[in-house]
C-alpha positions in Angstrom: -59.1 -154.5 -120.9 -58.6 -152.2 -118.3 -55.6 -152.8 -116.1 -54.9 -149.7 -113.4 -51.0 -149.6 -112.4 -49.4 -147.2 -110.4 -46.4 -146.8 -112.9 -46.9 -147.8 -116.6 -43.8 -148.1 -118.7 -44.4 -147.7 -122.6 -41.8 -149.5 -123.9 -40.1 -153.1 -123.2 -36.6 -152.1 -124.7 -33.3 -151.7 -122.1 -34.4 -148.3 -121.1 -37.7 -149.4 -120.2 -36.5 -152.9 -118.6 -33.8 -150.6 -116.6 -36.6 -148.2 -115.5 -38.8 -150.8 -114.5 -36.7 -153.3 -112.5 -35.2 -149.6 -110.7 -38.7 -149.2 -109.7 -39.8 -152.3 -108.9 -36.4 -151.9 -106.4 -37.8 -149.3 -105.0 -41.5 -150.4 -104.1 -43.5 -149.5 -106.9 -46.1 -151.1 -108.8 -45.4 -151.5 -112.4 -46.4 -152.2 -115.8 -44.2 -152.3 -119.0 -46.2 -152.4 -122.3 -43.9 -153.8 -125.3 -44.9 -154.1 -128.9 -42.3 -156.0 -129.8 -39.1 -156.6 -127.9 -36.9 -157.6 -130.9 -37.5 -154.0 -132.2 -35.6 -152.2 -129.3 -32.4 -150.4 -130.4 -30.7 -152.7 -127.4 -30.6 -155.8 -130.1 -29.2 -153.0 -132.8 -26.1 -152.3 -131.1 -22.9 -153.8 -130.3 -22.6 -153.0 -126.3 -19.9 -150.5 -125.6 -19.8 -148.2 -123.0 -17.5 -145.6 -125.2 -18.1 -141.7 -124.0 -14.3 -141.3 -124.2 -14.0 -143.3 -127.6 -16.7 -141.9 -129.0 -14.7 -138.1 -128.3 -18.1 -136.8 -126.6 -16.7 -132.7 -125.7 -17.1 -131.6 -122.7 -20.4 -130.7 -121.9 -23.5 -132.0 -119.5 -24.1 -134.9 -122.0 -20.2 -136.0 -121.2 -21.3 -135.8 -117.8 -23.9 -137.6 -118.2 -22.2 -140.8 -120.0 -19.3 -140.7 -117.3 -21.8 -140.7 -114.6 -23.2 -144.0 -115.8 -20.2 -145.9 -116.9 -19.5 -145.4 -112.9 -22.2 -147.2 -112.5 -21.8 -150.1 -115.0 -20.0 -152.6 -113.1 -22.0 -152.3 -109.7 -25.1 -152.4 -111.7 -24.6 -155.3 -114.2 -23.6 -157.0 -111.0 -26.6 -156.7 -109.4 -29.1 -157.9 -111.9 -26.7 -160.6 -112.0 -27.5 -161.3 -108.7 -31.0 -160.5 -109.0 -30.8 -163.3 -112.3 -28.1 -165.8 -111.9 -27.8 -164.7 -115.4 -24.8 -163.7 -116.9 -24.4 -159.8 -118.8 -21.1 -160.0 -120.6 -20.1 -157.1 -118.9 -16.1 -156.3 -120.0 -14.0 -154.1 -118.9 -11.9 -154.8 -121.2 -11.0 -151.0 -122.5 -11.4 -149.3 -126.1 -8.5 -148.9 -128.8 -8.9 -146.0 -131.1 -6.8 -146.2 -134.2 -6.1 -143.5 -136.5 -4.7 -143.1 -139.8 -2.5 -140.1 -139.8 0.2 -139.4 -137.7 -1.2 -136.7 -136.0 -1.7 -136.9 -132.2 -4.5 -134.7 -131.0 -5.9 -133.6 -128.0 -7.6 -135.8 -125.7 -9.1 -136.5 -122.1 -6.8 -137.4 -119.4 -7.8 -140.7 -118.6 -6.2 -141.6 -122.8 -3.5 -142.4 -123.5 -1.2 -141.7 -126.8 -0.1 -144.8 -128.6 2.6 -144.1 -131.7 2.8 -146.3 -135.1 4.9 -149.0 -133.1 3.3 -148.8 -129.9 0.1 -149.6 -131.1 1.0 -152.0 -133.4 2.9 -154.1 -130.7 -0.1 -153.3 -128.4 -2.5 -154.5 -131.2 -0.7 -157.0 -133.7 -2.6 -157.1 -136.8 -4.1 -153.8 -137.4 -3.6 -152.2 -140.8 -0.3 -151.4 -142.2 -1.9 -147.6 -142.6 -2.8 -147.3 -139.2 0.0 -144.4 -137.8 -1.0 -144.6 -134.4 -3.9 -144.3 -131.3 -5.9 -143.4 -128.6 -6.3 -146.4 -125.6 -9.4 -145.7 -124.0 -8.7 -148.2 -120.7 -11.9 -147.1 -118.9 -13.9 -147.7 -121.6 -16.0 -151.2 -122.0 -18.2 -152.9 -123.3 -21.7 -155.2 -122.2 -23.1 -158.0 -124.5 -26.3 -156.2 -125.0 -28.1 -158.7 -127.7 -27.2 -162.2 -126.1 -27.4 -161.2 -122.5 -28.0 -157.9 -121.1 -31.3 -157.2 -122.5 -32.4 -160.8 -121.6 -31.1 -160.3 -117.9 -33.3 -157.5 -117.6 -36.4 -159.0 -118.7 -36.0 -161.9 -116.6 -34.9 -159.5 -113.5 -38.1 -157.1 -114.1 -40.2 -160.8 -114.5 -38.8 -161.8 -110.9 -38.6 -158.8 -109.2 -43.0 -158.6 -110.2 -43.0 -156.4 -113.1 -45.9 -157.2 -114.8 -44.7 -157.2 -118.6 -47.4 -157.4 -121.3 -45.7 -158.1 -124.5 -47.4 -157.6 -127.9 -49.6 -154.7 -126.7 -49.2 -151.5 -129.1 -49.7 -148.3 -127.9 -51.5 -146.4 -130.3 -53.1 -142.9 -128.4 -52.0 -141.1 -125.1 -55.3 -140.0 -124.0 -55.4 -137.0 -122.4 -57.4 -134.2 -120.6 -56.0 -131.1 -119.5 -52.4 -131.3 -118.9 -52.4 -134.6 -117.3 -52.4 -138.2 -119.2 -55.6 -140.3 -118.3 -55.4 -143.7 -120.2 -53.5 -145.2 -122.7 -55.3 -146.6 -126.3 -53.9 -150.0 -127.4 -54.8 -152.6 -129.1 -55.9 -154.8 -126.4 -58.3 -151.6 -125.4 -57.7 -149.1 -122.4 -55.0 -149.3 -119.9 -54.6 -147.0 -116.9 -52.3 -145.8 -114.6 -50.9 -143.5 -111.9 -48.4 -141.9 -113.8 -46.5 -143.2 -117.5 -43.2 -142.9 -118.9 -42.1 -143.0 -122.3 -40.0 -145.1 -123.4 -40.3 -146.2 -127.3 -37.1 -145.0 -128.8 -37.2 -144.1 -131.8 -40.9 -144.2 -132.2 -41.7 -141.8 -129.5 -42.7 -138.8 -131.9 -45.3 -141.1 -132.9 -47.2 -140.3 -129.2 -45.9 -137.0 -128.7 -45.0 -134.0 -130.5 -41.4 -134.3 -129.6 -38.3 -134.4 -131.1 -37.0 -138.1 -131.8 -37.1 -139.9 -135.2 -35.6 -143.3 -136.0 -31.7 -143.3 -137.2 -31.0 -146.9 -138.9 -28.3 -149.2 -138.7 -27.1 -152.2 -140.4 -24.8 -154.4 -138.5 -23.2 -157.9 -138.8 -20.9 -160.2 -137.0 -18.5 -162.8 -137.7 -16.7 -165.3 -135.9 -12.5 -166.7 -134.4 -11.7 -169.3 -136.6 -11.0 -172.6 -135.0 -7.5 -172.2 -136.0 -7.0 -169.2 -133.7 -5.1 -170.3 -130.6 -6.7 -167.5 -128.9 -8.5 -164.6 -128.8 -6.9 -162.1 -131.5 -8.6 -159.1 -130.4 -8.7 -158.5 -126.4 -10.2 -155.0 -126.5 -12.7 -153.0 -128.9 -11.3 -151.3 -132.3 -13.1 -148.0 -133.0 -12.1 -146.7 -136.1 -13.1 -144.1 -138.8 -17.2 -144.8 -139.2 -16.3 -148.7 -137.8 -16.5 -150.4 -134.6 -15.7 -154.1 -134.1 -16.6 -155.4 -130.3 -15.0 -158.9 -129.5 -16.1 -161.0 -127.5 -15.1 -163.5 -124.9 -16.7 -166.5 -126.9 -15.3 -165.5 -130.1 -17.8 -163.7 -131.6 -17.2 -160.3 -133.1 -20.1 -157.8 -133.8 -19.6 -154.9 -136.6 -21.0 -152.1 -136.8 -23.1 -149.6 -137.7 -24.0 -148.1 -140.7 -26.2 -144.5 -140.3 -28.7 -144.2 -142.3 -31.5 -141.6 -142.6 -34.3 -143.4 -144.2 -37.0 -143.3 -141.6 -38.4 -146.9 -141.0 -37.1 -148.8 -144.4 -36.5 -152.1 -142.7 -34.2 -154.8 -144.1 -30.4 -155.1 -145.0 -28.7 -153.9 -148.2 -25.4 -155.0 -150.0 -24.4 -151.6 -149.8 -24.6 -151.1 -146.0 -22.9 -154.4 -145.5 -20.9 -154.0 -148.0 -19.3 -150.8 -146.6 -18.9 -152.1 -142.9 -17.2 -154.7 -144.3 -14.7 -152.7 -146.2 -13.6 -150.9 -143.3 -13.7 -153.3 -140.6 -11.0 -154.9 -143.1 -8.8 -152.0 -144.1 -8.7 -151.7 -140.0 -8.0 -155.2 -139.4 -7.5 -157.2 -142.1 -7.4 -160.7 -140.8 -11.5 -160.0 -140.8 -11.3 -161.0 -144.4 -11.1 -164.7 -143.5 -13.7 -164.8 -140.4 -16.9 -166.6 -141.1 -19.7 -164.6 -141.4 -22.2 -165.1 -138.6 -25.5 -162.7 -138.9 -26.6 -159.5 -140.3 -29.6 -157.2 -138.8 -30.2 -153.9 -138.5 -32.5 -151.4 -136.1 -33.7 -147.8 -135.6 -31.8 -145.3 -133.4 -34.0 -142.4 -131.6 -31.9 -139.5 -133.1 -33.3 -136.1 -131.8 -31.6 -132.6 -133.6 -28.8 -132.2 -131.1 -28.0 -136.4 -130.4 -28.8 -135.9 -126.5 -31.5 -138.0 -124.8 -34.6 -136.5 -123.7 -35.2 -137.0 -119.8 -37.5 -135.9 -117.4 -40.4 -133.9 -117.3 -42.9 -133.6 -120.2 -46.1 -131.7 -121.4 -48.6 -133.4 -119.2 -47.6 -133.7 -115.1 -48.2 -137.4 -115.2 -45.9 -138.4 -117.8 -42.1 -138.4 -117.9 -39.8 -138.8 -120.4 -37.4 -140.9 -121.3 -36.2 -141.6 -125.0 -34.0 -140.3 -127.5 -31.0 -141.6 -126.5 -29.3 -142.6 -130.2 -26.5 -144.1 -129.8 -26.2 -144.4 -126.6 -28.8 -145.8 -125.1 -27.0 -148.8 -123.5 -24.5 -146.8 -122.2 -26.9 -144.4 -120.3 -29.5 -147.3 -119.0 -28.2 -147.1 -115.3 -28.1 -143.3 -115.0 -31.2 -143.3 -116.8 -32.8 -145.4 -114.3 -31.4 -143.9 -110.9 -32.7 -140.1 -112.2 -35.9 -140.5 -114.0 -36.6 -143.0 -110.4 -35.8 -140.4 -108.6 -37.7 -138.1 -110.0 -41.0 -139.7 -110.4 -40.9 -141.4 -106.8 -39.8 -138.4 -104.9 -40.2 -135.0 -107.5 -36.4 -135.0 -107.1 -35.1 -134.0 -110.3 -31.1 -134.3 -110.6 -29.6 -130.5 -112.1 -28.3 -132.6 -115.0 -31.9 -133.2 -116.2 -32.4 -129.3 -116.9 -30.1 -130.3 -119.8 -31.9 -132.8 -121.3 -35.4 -131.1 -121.0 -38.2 -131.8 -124.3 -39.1 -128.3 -125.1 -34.8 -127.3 -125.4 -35.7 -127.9 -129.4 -38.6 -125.1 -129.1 -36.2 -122.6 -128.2 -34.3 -122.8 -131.2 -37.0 -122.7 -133.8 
């Protein structure tokens, strides 16, 4: 097989989709190559759009996050419209819980919830929980039952020609540009390629990204639940539990370094499960719904890699860790932007490949 493209994405997962359908927006003529969509990171996590909640410092990366949750809304909405399909995009804010009484500094857009604020705010958190941080800007996207699905079938219908099953084993080179792509449905070619393959993009290119695991789970409302008992997501101390509007409630993560060792373990669900409860304890009496886990693409300082790479014809595009969903819009608008029209955005300087050389 030898199939020229202008544009050929390497990698079906939400940064690749959100590449491709940006694009495909903009006139191009694109392929995405997936080995296996199940294995993107997108189906790992549990959706939030959390810089502020997840206490980033101020820095470009901060930046960076802030700049897309901007974007989240407007975007979600359009591949809705692209779709008909819905996104479970939530504004629905972040609670942070903590278990001291200790108010510390934070960003201006938080605000400072004492022991009976919070618990008024949020009936049914733990008896230890002294107070809080309300994140209201914060959100969340339902990334495994409808976001990632919404872009496939936006890229799909917007002409994106996506070849699923097709491993890329060898970027074939010559000089410093890229010159075909070794699978194992033979040769593919293109114009110019962008990797995209998480946490298996060291596997291509001597770069800095290696898988991260995490083991997540979800339960569900009981019947006997007038309502909705949680409104808004609960980040606590190495726990996260997303509601959402249906009654489900993902869990997570575990973070484990143990390269690709696939599978679940008692001890990683075991330990979400102990402090999902000692956060809120009604959990103890939710039905358990699923368990799975998938690989984050960690790199030494936890910041994506965007932009440029070592060959002229191949940008980058990975790394993202854990927040890949997060960054998928701003991903898309700057790494378009700079392989359509050379523009690079000044926040991409930040995020360059070869940052990691310096420091060795």
């Amino acid at each position: 097989m030898n199939v020229p493209s202008e544009i050929i994405v390497i990698g079906g997962g939400i940064i690749g989709l959100s590449l491709a359908v940006e694009l495909k927006l903009r006139g191009a003529t694109v392929t995405v190559l997936s080995r296996d969509i199940k294995e993107a990171a997108a189906y790992a996590g549990a959706g939030m759009i959390a810089p502020q909640a997840e206490r980033i410092p101020p820095s470009p990366m901060l930046d960076l996050c802030l700049y897309s949750r901007g974007m989240y809304e407007e975007w979600t909405r359009k591949l809705e419209g692209i779709t008909g399909l819905e996104t479970g995009y939530w504004s629905c804010g972040i609670l942070a819980p903590v278990y001291e009484d200790s108010e510390t500094d934070s960003n201006e857009d938080a605000e400072w919830f004492d022991r009976a604020t919070i618990h008024q705010f949020q009936p049914g958190l733990g008896e230890n929980i002294m107070g809080g941080w309300w994140y209201p800007r914060d959100a969340q996207v339902d990334n495994r039952r409808a976001l990632i699905q919404c872009l496939r079938v936006a890229a799909e219908d917007l002409g994106v020609d996506f070849q699923e099953g097709v491993s890329v084993e060898e970027i074939q080179q010559k000089g410093d540009r890229a010159i075909a792509l070794k699978t194992n449905r033979g040769t593919i070619q293109g114009t110019h390629y962008i990797l995209a393959t998480g946490a298996w993009s060291g596997q291509l290119l001597p770069i800095s990204v290696y898988p991260r695991k995490g083991q997540m789970l979800s339960v569900r409302v009981p019947s006997s639940f007038p309502k909705l008992p949680l409104k808004q997501v609960l980040f606590g101390d190495n726990i996260y539990i997303v509601p959402r509007r249906d009654g489900l409630i993902v869990i997570g993560a575990t973070v484990e370094d143990v390269e690709f060792a696939p599978e679940i373990t008692p001890q990683g669900i075991n330990q979400l499960l102990a402090n999902a409860i000692r956060l809120y304890p009604a959990l103890k009496d939710f039905p358990l719904q699923d368990f799975w886990w998938g690989y984050r693409p960690a790199t030494p300082d936890e910041f994506p890699i965007l932009g440029a790479s070592p060959l002229e014809n191949l940008t980058l595009a990975t790394g993202h860790y854990r927040n890949g969903i997060l960054l998928a819009p701003v991903t898309a608008t700057l790494i378009a932007d700079w392989v359509l029209t050379g523009q690079s955005n000044p926040l991409l300087t930040h995020f360059h490949w070869d940052r990691f050389l310096a420091e060795s």
